[in-house]
N, C-alpha and C positions, 0 to 999 in steps of 0.2 A: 504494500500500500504506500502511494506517494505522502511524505511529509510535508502537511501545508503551513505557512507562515503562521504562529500562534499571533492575535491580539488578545488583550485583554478586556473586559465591559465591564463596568459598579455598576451593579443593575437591583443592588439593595438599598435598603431603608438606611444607611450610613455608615460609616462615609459614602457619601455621594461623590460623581465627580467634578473634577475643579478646573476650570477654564483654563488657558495657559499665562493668560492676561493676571490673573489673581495669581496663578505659581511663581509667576515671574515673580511681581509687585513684594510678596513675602521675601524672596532673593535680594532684596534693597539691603543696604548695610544698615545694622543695629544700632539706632542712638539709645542714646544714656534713658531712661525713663523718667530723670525727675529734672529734665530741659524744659524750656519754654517749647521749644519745637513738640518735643514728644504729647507735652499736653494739648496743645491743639489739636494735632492729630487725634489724640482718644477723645474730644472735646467733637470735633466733627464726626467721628464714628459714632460717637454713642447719639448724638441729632440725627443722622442716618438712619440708625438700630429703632430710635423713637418712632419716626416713619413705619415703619416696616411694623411695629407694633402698633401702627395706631392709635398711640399716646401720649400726652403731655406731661405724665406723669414720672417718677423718678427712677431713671432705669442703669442698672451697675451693671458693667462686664465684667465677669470674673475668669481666671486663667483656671480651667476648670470641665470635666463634662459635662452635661446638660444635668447627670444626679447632685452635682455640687448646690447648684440654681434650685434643684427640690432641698436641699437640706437644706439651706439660706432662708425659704420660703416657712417650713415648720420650725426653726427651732430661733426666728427671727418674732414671727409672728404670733405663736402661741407662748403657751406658761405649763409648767409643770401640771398635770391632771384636769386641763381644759379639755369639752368633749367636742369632738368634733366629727364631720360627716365624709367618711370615703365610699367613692364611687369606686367599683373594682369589679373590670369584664377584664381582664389579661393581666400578662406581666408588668407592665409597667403603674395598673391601679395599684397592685400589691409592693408595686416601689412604696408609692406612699403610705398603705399600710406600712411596711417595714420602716420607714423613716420615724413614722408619727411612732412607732415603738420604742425605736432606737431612742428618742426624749421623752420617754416615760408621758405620749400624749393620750387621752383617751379615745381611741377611734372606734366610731361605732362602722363598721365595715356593712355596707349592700352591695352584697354579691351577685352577681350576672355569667351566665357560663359564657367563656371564649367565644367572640366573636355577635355576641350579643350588646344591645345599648341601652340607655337610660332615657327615657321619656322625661320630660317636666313633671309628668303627674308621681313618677317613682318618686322625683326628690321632695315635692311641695310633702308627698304622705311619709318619708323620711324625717324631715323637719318638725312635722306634726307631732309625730311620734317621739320625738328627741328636740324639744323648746331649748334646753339648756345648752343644747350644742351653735357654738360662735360659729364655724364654718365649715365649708363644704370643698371637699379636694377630688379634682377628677382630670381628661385627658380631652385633650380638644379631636386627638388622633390616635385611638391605644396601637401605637407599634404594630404589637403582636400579633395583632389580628385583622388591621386596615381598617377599623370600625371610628366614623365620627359621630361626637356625640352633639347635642343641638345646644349649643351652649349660648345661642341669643337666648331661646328660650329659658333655658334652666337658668342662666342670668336673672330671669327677669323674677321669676321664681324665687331662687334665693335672697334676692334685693329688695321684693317684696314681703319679705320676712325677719327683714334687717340685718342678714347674716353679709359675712362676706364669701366671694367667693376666690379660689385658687385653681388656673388652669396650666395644667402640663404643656403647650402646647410644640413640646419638640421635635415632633417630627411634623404636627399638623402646621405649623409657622410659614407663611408663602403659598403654602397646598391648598390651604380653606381658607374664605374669608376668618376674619379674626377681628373685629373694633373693640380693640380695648375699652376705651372712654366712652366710647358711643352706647355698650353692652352694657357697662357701669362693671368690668370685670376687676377686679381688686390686686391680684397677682399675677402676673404670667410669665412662666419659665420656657425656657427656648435654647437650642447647640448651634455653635455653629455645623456642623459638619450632614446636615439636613439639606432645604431649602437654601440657605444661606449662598451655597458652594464654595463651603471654603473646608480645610481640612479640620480636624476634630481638636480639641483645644481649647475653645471660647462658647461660657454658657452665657445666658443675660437672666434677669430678672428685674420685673421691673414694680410697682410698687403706689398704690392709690394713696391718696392724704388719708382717707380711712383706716386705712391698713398700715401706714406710719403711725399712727397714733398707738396704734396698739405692740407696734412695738418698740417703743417706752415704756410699757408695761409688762414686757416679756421678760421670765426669768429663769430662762435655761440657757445656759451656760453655750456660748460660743468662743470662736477665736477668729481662727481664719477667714470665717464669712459671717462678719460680725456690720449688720449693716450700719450701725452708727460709726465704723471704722470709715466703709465708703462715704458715706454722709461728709465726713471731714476730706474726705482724700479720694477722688474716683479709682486711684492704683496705690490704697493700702501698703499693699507688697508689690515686688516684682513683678510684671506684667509680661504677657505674650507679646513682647514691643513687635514681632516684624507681623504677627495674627491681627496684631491691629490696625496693622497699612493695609490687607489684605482687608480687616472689617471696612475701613472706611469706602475703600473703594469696589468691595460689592453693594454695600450700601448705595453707591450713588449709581451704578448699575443697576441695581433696583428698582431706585428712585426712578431714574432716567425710563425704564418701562412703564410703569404706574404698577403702581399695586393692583388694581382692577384687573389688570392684563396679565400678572403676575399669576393669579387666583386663576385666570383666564386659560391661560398656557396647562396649567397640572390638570385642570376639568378635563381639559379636550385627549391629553395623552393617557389618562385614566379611564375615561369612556373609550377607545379604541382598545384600552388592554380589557375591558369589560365586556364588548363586545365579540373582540376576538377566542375568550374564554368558552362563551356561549356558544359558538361557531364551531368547538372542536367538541361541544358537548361536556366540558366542564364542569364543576359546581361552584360558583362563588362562596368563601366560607362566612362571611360577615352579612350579617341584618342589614347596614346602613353601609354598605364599603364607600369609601372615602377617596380622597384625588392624592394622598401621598403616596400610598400603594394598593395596589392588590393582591388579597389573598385568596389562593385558590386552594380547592381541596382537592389531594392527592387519588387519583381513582385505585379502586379496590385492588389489591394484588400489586402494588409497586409500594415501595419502600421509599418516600419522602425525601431518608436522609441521604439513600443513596441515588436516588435523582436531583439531587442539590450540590453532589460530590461530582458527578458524571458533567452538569452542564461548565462547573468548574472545570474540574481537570484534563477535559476532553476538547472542548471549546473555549473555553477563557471566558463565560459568563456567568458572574458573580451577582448571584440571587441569595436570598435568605428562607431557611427554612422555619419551622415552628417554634413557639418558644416552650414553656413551662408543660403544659399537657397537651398540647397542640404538635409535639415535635413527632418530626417523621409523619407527620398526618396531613400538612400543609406544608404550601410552598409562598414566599411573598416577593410580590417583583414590584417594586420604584417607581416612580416617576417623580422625582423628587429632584428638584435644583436645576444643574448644568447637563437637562437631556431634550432629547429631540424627536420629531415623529420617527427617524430612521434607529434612536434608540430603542425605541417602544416593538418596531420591527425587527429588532436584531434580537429582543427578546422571545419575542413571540415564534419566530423562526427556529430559533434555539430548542425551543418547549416542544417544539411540532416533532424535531430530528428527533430529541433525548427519549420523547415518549412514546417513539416507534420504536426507539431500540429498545425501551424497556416492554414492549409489547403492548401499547396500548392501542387501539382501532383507532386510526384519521387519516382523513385525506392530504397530503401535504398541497400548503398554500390556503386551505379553509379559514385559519385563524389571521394570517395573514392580509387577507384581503377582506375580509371583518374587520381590520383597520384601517388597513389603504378607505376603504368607502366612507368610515368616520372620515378620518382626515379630508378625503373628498366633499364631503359637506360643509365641513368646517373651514374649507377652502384656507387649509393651512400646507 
């Protein structure tokens, strides 16, 4: 058999891939972090970053992954044995159970199985049932499972009840609309190495005047991501200095598209891999699936984890598989940040080969041209 040229594709939920414009831009030489230059520089990124969340509100970079921005978020904002409300359909709800643990917070946990979502009315009869609980923690995009959750709604819900609320939104950031201000959303955590397109490193959080208030009244013990520290100093510590020439200037790449468009872009590559799913006879595994990725569910008699091994090692296409009880049962492919319709087809393409060879019935080109014909509509 002839040996063909390998490339490689990030065709998962992050890292994503990163422009050459933003790899360069990080290749700039290192200045000093406590320059006048360099604080401009985080000065415009973090006005940039504001954009992009929708916000006027107070928002820190931290040198850090996107779980840094969740601990920052609970052990900022609440107090020792405050009770509080987590929303938890996947891996990353149980982040925040595990965090709210980790500071001794009292989380009353609503469970949802994988790939399932939470309605307004789940949380309004949550709330009801639990008057004493301050706030409510949940995922604008749970990872694990491509599910978004309605969080204008559940916003309006919680705000109506005088609670605050706290949204994960790291991978859904760029993928779904998101109006901070406008939702009246109190917290939102976000990575770079998502939507962003930049490499992993840099999480944000950012932070309502409501939700500063209370934490002046927090009294669990922090250090490092200690938000009265950024308050005084937006780079506490040492910073990602060359992550943050890289932030600023995705930022205005961003900017420069509109956020509308932005939101625009992941809908329409999401609907073609939705589509094309459907076309080879698929099952989609999520209730509400979402525009950061898609997760599909493995068909009967293949093995997940070794068709997530084969599109790797075989072809160079780097997809993610299941997480926590979902593994080897699902498969999730991207459209998140720095991709294109021909990304969206290299994926699809890929799925078509991998799961002839593992034996599964299709016709090749069926999924394929399930998204060629989106694309053709969308006259992109």
């Amino acid at each position: 058999m002839a040996k063909m040229i390998r490339k490689n594709y990030i065709l998962a939920p992050g890292p994503t891939p990163v422009p050459t414009d933003l790899l360069l831009e990080g290749a700039k030489e290192t200045i000093h972090h406590r320059t006048p230059q360099f604080k401009k520089i985080m000065q415009e990124a973090t006005e940039l970053t504001k954009y992009i969340f929708q916000t006027k509100n107070e928002l820190f970079m931290l040198t850090s992954s996107g779980s840094g921005a969740m601990e920052m978020a609970v052990s900022n904002l609440l107090s020792t044995g405050e009770k509080v409300i987590v929303l938890s359909a996947g891996k990353f709800g149980e982040r925040w159970e595990a965090i709210c643990k980790a500071f001794k917070v009292d989380a009353v946990v609503i469970k949802r199985e994988y790939g399932q979502t939470f309605t307004p009315e789940m949380v309004e009869k949550a709330l009801d049932e639990n008057p004493e609980a301050t706030t409510v923690f949940t995922q604008l995009s749970e990872t694990s499972t491509g599910t978004v959750m309605d969080i204008e709604n559940i916003a309006k819900v919680v705000k109506g009840k005088g609670k605050l609320l706290v949204v994960d939104a790291i991978s859904g950031l760029l993928a779904e609309p998101l109006k901070t201000d406008e939702w009246g959303i109190d917290v939102v955590v976000a990575g770079s190495q998502k939507g962003f397109m930049l490499p992993p490193g840099l999480a944000y959080v950012c932070f309502s005047e409501e939700a500063l208030k209370k934490v002046e009244k927090s009294d669990i013990t922090k250090f490092y991501f200690d938000v009265k520290a950024y308050q005084k100093n937006p780079a506490p510590w040492t910073p990602a200095v060359n992550l943050i020439y890289q932030q600023k200037m995705a930022g205005s790449m961003l900017k420069e598209e509109g956020i509308e468009n932005v939101w625009e872009r992941h809908r329409i590559l999401a609907e073609a891999m939705r589509s094309a799913i459907k076309a080879l006879n698929l099952e989609l595994f999520s209730d509400k699936p979402g525009n950061p990725l898609t997760a599909v569910k493995v068909p009967a008699g293949i093995d997940g984890t070794k068709l997530v091994s084969f599109l790797r090692d075989e072809y160079g296409i780097v997809i993610a598989g299941g997480q926590g009880t979902m593994k080897g049962n699902i498969i999730r492919v991207a459209h998140l940040g720095y991709m294109s319709k021909f990304d969206t087809i290299i994926a699809i393409s890929g799925l078509e080969m991998a799961l002839k060879h593992f034996g599964y019935g299709l016709e090749y080109g069926s999924g394929v041209k399930a998204a060629e014909e989106v694309f053709e509509r969308e006259n992109v």
